[in-house]
TILUMVO-508542 format. One record per residue: residue in one letter; residue number from 1; x, y, z of N, C-alpha, C in turn. Coordinates in pm, whole numbers, plus 50000, padded with zeros to 5 digits. Atoms other than C-alpha are relative to their C-alpha. Layout:
# residues N
residuo|num|nc1|nc2|nc3|cac1|cac2|cac3|cc1|cc2|cc3
a|NUM|X|Y|Z|X|Y|Z|X|Y|Z
...
This chain:
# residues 181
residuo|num|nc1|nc2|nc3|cac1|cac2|cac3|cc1|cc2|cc3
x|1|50081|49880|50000|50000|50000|50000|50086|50126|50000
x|2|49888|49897|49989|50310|50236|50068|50033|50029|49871
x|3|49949|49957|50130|50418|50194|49730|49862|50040|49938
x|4|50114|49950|50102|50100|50262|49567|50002|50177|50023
x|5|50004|49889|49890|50068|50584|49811|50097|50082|49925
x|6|49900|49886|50044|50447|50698|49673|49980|50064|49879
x|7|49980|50034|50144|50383|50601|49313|49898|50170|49987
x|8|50138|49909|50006|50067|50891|49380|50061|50074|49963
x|9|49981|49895|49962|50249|51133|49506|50162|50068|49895
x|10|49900|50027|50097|50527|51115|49239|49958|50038|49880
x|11|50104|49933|50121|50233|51157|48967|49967|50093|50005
x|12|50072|49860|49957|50109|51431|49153|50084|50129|49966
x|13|49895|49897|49999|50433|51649|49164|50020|49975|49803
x|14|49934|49964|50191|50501|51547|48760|49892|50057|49963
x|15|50132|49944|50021|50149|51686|48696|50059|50130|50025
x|16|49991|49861|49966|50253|52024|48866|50109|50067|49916
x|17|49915|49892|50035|50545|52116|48674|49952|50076|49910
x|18|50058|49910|50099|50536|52415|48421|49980|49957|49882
x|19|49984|50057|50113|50435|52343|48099|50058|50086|49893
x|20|49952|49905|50060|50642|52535|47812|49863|50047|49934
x|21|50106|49963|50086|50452|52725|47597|50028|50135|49911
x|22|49972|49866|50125|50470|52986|47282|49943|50118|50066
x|23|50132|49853|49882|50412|53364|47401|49911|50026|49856
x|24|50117|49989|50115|50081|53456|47210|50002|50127|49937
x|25|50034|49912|50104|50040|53633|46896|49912|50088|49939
x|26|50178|49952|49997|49676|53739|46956|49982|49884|49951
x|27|50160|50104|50046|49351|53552|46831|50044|49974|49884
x|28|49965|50091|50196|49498|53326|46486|49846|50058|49914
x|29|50119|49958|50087|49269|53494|46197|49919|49927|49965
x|30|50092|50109|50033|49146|53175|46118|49903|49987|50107
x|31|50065|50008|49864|48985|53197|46500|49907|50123|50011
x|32|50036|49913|49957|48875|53551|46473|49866|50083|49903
x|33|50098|49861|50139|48559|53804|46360|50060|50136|50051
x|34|49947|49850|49990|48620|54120|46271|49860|50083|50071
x|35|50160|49896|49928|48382|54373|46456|50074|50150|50027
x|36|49948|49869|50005|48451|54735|46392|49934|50051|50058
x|37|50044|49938|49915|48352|54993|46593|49873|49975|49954
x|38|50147|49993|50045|47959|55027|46636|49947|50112|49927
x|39|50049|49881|50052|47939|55373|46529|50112|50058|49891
x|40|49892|49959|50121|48212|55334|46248|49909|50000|49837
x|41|50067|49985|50119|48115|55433|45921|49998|49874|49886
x|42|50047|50170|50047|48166|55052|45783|49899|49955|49967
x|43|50139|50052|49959|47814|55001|45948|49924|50052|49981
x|44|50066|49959|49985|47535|55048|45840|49924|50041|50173
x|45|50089|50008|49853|47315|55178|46159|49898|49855|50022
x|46|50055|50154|49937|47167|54896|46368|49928|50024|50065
x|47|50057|49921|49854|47014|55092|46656|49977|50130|49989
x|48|50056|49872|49940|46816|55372|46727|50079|50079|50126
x|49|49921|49910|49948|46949|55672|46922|49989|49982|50200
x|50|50050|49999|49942|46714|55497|47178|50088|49852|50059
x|51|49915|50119|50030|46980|55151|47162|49862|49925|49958
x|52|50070|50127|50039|46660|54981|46980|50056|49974|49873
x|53|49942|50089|50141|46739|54750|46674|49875|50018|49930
x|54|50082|49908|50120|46647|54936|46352|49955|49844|49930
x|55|50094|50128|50065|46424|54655|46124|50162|49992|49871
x|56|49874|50072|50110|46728|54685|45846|50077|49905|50009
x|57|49905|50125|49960|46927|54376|45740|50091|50067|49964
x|58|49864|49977|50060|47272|54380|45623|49970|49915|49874
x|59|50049|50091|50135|47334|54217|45312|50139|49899|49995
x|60|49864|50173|50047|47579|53872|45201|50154|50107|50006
x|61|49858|49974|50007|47868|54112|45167|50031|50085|50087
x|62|49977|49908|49852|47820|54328|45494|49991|49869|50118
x|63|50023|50102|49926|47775|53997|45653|50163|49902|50004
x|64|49863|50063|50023|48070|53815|45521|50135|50047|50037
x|65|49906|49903|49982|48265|54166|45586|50077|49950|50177
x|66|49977|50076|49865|48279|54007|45979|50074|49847|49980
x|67|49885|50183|49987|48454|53653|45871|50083|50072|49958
x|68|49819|49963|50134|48704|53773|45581|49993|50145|50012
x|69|49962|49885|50028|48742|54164|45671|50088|50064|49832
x|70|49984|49954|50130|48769|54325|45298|50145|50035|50028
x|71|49832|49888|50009|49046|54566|45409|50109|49944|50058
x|72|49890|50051|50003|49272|54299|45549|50017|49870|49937
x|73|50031|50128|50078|49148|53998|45374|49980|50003|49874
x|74|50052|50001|50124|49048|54057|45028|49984|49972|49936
x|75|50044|50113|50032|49084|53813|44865|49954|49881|50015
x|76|50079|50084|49944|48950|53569|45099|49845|50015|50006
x|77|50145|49958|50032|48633|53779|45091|49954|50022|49869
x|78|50008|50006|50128|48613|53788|44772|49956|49835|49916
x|79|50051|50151|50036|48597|53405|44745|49903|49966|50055
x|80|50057|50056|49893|48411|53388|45038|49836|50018|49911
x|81|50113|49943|50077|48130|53587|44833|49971|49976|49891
x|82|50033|50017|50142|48174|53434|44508|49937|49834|50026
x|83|49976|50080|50010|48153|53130|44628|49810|49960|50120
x|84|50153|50027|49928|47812|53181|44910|49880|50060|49937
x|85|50129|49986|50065|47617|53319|44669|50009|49905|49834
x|86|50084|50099|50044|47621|53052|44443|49970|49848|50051
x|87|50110|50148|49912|47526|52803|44709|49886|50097|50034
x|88|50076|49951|50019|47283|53057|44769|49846|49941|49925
x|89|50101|50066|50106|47124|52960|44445|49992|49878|49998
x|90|49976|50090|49993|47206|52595|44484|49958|49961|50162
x|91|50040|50061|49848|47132|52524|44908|50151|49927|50036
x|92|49944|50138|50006|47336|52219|44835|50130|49962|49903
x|93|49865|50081|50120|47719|52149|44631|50018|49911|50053
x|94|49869|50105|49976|47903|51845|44606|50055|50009|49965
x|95|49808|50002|50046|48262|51765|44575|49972|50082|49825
x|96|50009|49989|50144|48206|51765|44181|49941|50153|49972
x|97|50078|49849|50043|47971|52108|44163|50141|50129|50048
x|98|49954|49916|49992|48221|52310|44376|50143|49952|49990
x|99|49930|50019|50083|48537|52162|44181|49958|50116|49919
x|100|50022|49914|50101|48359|52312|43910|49982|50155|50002
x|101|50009|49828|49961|48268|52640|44063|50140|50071|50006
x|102|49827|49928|50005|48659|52688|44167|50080|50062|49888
x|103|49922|50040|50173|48800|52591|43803|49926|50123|49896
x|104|50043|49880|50063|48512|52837|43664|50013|50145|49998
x|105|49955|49867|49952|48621|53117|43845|50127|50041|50059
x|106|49841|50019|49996|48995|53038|43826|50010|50016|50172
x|107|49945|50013|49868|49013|53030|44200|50126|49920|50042
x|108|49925|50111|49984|49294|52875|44384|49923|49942|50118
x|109|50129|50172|49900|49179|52524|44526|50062|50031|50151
x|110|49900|50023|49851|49475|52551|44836|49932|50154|50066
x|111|50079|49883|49888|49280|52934|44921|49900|49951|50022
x|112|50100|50008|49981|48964|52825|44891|49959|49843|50106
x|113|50031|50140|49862|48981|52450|45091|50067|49984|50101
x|114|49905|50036|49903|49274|52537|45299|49966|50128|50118
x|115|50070|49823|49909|49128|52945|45421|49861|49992|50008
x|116|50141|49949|49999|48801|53005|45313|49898|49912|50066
x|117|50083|50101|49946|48588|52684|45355|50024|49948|50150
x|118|49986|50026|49849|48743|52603|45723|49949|50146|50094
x|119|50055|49874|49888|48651|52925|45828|49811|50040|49971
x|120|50177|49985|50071|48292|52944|45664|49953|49901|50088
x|121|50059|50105|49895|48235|52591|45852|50027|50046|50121
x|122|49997|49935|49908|48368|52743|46144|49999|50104|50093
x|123|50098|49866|49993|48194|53025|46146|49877|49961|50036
x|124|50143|49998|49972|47881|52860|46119|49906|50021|49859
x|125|50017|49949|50095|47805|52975|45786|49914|49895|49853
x|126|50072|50118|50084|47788|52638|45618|50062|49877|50066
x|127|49982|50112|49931|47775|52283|45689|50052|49905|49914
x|128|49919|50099|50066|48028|51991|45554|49931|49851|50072
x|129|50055|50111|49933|47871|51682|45577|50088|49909|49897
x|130|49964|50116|50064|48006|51332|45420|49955|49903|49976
x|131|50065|50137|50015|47913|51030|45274|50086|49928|50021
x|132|49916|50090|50019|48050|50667|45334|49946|49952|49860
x|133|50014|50111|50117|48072|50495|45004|50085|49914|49976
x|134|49893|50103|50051|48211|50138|44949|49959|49978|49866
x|135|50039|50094|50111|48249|50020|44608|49949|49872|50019
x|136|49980|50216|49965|48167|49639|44625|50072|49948|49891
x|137|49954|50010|50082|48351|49585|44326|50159|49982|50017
x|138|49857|50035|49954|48712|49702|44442|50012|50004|50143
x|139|50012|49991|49852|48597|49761|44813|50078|50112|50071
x|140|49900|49902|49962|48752|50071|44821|49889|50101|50010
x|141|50114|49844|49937|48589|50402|45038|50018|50090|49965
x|142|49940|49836|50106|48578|50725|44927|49880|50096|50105
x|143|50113|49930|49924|48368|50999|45127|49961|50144|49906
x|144|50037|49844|50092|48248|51279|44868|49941|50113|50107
x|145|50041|49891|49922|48131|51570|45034|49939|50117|49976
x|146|50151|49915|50025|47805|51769|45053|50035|50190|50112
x|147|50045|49853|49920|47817|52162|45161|49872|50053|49991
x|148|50182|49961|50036|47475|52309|45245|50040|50145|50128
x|149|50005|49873|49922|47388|52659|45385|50012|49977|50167
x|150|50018|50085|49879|47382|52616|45770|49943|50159|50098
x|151|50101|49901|49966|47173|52870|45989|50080|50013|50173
x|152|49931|49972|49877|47413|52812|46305|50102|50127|50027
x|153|49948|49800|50029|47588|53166|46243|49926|50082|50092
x|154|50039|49895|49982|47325|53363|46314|49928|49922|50141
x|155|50025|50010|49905|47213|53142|46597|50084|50017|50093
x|156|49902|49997|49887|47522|53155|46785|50034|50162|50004
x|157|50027|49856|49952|47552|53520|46762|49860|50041|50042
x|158|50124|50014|49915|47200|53522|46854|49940|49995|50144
x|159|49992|50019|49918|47291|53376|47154|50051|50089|50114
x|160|49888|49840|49919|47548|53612|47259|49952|50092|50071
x|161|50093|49892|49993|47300|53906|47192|49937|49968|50068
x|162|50090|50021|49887|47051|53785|47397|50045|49974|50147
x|163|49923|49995|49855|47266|53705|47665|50040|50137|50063
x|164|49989|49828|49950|47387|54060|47699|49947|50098|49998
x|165|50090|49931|49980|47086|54185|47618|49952|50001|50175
x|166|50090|50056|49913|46932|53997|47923|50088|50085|50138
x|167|49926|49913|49875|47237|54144|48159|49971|50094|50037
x|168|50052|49834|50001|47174|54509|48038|49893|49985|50116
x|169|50121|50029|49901|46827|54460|48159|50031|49958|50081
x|170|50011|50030|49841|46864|54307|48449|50076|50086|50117
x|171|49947|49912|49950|47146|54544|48579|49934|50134|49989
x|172|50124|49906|49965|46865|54831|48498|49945|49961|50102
x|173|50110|50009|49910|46613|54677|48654|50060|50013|50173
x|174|49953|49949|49865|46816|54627|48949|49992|50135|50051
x|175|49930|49805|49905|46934|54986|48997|49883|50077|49987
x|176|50134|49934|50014|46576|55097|48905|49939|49925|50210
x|177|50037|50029|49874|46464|54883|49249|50072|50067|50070
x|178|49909|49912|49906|46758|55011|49473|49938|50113|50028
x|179|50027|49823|49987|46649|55357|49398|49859|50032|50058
x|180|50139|50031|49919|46272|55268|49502|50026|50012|50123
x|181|49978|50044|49894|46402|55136|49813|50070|50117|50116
């Protein structure tokens, strides 16, 4: 039992040492949205003078302007936009359709599957799904792969907003009681 006991306390201390680590470079672009000031001329207005949310949308390329920032990205936004408005019209590519979309619009394949599309899926923007397919013939797999619009974007900022909506308010309401009291 002693030895079990040391063996612990031996794990315990190698657990604690420091671990090295790179000093950080900020938020990797591939990780980050852009969000410019609220009252920068970028933006259209969003809010009333009253902070209510004006009925205007944005549009596919004031939207996209938050993944691939134009003015440091530009050509990523540029694909990003050539490339979501014709799934747009489509919902739905496979492998084969957006091959062809790339090749039609001379894109390069290594920007567009190695930048753009990992950050569009991980954005939220659109969804990569896969198939299994065996031949039975040579028994060999292959997984083609389906992109479709995906509506988790605007829910997860959705989320956000409402969350810090809900604070605001509630830190009113508070200080509205206090002052009753």
């Amino acid at each position: 039992m002693e030895e079990d006991s040391e063996q612990l306390v031996e794990t315990e201390e190698y657990d604690k040492k420091p671990k090295k680590s790179i000093a950080s470079r900020g938020i990797p672009s591939s990780k980050a949205l852009y969000l410019p000031a609220y009252n920068s001329r970028e933006l259209r207005k969003f809010q009333d003078d009253n902070e209510n949310s004006t009925r205007n949308l944005w549009s596919l390329e004031e939207v996209i302007n938050f993944i691939f920032p134009k003015e440091f990205q530009e050509r990523y936004n540029e694909t990003a936009l050539l490339f979501l408005k014709e799934l747009l019209k489509k919902v739905e590519m496979n492998g084969e359709m957006t091959g062809t979309f790339i090749s039609e619009n001379n894109l390069s394949k290594a920007t567009f599957y190695n930048r753009v599309l990992p950050k569009l899926k991980k954005s939220g923007l659109v969804k990569i799904e896969r198939e299994s397919i065996t031949n039975k013939e040579t028994k060999r797999k292959y997984r083609p792969m389906v992109i479709s619009l995906s509506k988790t974007f605007g829910n997860y900022l959705t989320k956000i907003a409402d969350s810090w909506l809900a604070v605001v308010e509630d830190a009113r309401y508070n200080k509205k009681k206090h002052e009753k009291e």
